[in-house]
N, C-alpha and C positions, 0 to 999 in steps of 0.2 A: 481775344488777347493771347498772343503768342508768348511764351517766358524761354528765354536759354539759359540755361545751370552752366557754367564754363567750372571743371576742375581740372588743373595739373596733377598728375601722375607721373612720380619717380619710385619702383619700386613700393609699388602697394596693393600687390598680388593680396595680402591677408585680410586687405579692408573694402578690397572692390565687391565682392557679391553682399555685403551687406549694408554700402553703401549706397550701390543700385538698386537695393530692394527698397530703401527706406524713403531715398529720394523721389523714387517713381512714385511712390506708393503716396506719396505727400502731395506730388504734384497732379497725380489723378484726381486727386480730392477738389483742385482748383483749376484746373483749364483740362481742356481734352488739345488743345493744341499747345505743344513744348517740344525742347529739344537739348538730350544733355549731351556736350561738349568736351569728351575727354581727349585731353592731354598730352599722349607721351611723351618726358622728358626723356631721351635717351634711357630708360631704363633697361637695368641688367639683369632682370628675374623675369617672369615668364609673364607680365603685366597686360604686352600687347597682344600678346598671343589671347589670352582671357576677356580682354573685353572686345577683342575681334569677337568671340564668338558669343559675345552679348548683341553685337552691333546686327552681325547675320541674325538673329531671332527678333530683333526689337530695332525697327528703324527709326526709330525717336533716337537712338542711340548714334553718335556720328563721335567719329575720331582724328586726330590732327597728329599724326606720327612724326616728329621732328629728327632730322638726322644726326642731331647729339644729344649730349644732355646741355643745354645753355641756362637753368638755372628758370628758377619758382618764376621770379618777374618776369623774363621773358618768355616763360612758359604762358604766364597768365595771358600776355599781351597777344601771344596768337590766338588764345581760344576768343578773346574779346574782338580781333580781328573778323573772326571767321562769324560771328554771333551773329542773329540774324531778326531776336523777338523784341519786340516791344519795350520789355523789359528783359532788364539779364540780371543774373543773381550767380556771385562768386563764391565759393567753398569749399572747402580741403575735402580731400577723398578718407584721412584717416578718422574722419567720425568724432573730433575732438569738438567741432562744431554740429546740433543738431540740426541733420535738414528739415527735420519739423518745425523751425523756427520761420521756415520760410512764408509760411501762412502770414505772421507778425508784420514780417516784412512787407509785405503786398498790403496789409490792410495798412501798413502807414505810406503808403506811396499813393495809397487810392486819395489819404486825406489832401494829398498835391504835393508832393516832397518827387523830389529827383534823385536823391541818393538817400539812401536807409541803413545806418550800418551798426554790426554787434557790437556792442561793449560789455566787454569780459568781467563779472561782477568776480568769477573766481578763476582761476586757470587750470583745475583739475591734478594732476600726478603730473608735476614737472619736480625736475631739480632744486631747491630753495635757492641755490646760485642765480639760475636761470630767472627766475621769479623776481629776484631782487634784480638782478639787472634790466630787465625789463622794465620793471616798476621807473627803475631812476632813467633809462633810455628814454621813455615816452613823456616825463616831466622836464628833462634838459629838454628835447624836442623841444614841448611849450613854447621852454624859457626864449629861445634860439631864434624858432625859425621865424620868416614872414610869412611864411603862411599856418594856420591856426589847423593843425594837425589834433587833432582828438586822442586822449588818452585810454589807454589798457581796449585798442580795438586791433582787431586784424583783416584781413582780407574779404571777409565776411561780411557783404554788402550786398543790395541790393541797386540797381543804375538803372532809372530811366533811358531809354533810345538816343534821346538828346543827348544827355550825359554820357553814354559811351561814345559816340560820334565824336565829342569835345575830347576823352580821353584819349582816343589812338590818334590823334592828331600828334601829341608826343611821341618823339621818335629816338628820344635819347640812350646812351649805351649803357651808363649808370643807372638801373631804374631802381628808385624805389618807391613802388605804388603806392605805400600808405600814403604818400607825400603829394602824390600825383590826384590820385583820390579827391582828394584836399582841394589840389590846388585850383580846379578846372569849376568849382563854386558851385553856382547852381542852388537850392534851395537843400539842405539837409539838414537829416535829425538822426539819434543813435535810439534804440533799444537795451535792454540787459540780457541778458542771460549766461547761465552757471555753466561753462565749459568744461567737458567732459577730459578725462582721462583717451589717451589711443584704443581702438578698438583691436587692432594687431598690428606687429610687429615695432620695431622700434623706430625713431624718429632721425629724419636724414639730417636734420639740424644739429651743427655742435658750434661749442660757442667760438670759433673760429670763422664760422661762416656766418652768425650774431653777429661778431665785431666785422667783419667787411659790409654787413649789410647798415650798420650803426653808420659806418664812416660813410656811406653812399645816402644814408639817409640825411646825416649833415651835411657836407659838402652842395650835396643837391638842391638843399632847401636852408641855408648858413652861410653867410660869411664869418661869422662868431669865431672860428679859429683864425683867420687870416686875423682879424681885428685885435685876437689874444696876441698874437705875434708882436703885432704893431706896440699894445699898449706894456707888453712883458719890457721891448727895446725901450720906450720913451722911460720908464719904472727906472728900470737898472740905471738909464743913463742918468736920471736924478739924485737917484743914489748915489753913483759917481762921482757928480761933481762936488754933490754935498758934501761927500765924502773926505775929494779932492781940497775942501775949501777948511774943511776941521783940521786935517794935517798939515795943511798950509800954516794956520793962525795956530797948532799946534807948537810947530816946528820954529815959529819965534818966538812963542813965549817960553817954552822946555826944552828948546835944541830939536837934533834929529838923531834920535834911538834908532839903532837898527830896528826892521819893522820884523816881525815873530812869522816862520815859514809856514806853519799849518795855516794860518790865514790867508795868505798867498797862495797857497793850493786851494785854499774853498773856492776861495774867490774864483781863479781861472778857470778849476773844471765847473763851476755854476754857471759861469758865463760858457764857457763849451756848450755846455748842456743846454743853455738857453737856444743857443746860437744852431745847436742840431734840431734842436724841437721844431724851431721859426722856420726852417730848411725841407723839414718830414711836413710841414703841413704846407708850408707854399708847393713842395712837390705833390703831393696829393692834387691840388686844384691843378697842376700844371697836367699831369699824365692824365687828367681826364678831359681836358681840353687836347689833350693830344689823341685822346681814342674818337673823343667825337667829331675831330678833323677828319678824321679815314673816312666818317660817312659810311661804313661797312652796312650789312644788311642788320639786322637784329638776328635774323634767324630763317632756317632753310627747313622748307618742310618736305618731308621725303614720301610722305601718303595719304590720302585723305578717304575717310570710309564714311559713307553714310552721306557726302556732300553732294550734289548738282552739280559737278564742274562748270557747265555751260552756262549755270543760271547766277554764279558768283560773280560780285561788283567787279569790273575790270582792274580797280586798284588793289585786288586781291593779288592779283597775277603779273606786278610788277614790281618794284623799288624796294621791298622789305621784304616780301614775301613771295616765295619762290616755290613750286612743286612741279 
């Protein structure tokens, strides 16, 4: 049984030697054949320099140098690309997730499951902001999507061979893997456990790159906004007429009063505001139909250490992925 560990690395110079000790050391326990998968996201600290010279001591170690930083998903999607075991097991380099949990994972896959994934019973030293937004992102999720997204879980999975196979068939620009995860079926079940606080430095998430990855996570897996639009317009317009129909039957039986000007201003800038809202989300579906027209690559790989060029699937070396 071969296992690949796939982790994206953006700046986590402080948490790589002690995540490599921990992970190795976990996965010796369970196979003598593995191979773990780092990352480079375009990082600006001395990241790739460091686990270069893990890679030179330890050839289980193989590295994916991308020529910018394009961001966690598509980070993910190359190391899942390049992945080569039996099974593959996803997980952050800053240690907020235990790689000892991997064991868990592997005895529930043995019971026949394709996808195995954490669910966060606590989320360790985050923000209370953060916390609480999260909380409510992963239950609107539920509510929303069509497809049946799991609450309070992150990237922290474990995927049958099949199951990645079926994943990187998605080629999309927007990616939001929890969704994808998801979507690709297969037989799964979740786990618990208590996530940790960062082992070093601080986290490259702020809640501005939260809310873009929220909007990417609906959009991609919702029409729920377009539908809000639809039923805001049909609302108001009921309103209207009803509206239209009381001042009517008004105005003959008590005349017509001048009508009072602060209501007039509610009224138009509400409808303004409606009418920008319905615009900012039909434009969101539009500009992302317009990125995924380009067809662009996902992402350009600038080195690869620890890999077999010769012996990599030919569709490594074409359409998305380039070195």
């Amino acid at each position: 049984m071969k296992i690949s560990v796939v982790s994206p690395l953006y700046n986590e110079l402080n948490n790589i030697d002690e995540f490599y000790s921990r992970t190795v050391n976990t996965l010796e326990q369970i196979t003598e054949t593995f191979e773990l998968i780092l990352i480079n996201d375009g990082s600006t600290d001395n990241t790739l320099e460091h686990i270069s010279n893990i890679a030179e001591n330890d050839d289980r170690v193989k590295i994916i140098d991308l020529s910018r930083n394009f961001g966690k998903e598509i980070a993910l999607t190359a190391g899942l690309d390049f992945s080569s075991g039996e099974i593959v097991i996803v997980i952050d380099a800053d240690l907020q997730e235990p790689p000892e949990l991997i064991a868990k994972l592997i005895k529930k896959w043995q019971e026949g499951f394709d996808v195995v994934y954490a669910i966060r019973k606590k989320r360790g030293r985050e923000p209370l902001v953060k916390k609480v937004l999260a909380y409510m992102f992963y239950r609107i999720m539920k509510k929303i999507s069509r497809t049946e997204i799991p609450v309070d879980t992150g990237d922290y999975r474990l995927m049958s061979r099949q199951a990645v196979n079926a994943l990187i068939c998605f080629r999309e620009q927007h990616r939001f893997m929890k969704g994808l995860f998801s979507c690709i079926g297969f037989r799964q079940t979740g786990i618990y456990y208590e996530r940790e606080g960062r082992h070093g430095g601080k986290s490259n998430i702020n809640l501005l790159k939260l809310w873009n990855l929220a909007i990417d996570g609906i959009t991609s897996f919702s029409f729920a906004p377009l539908q809000f639009a639809s039923f805001s317009g049909l609302t108001i317009a009921v309103i209207s007429v009803t509206y239209a129909l009381f001042m009517f039957l008004k105005t003959i039986i008590f005349g017509n009063p001048v009508p009072g000007y602060p209501s007039l201003i509610v009224a138009i800038t509400f409808l303004g505001g409606i009418q920008l809202l319905s615009l900012g989300i039909i434009g969101e579906y539009i500009a992302r139909i317009y990125m995924e027209s380009k067809n662009r690559p996902l992402y350009f790989v600038k080195d690869l250490k620890g890999f077999n060029k010769d012996s990599l699937n030919k569709g490594q070396a074409k359409g998305t992925r380039y070195f």
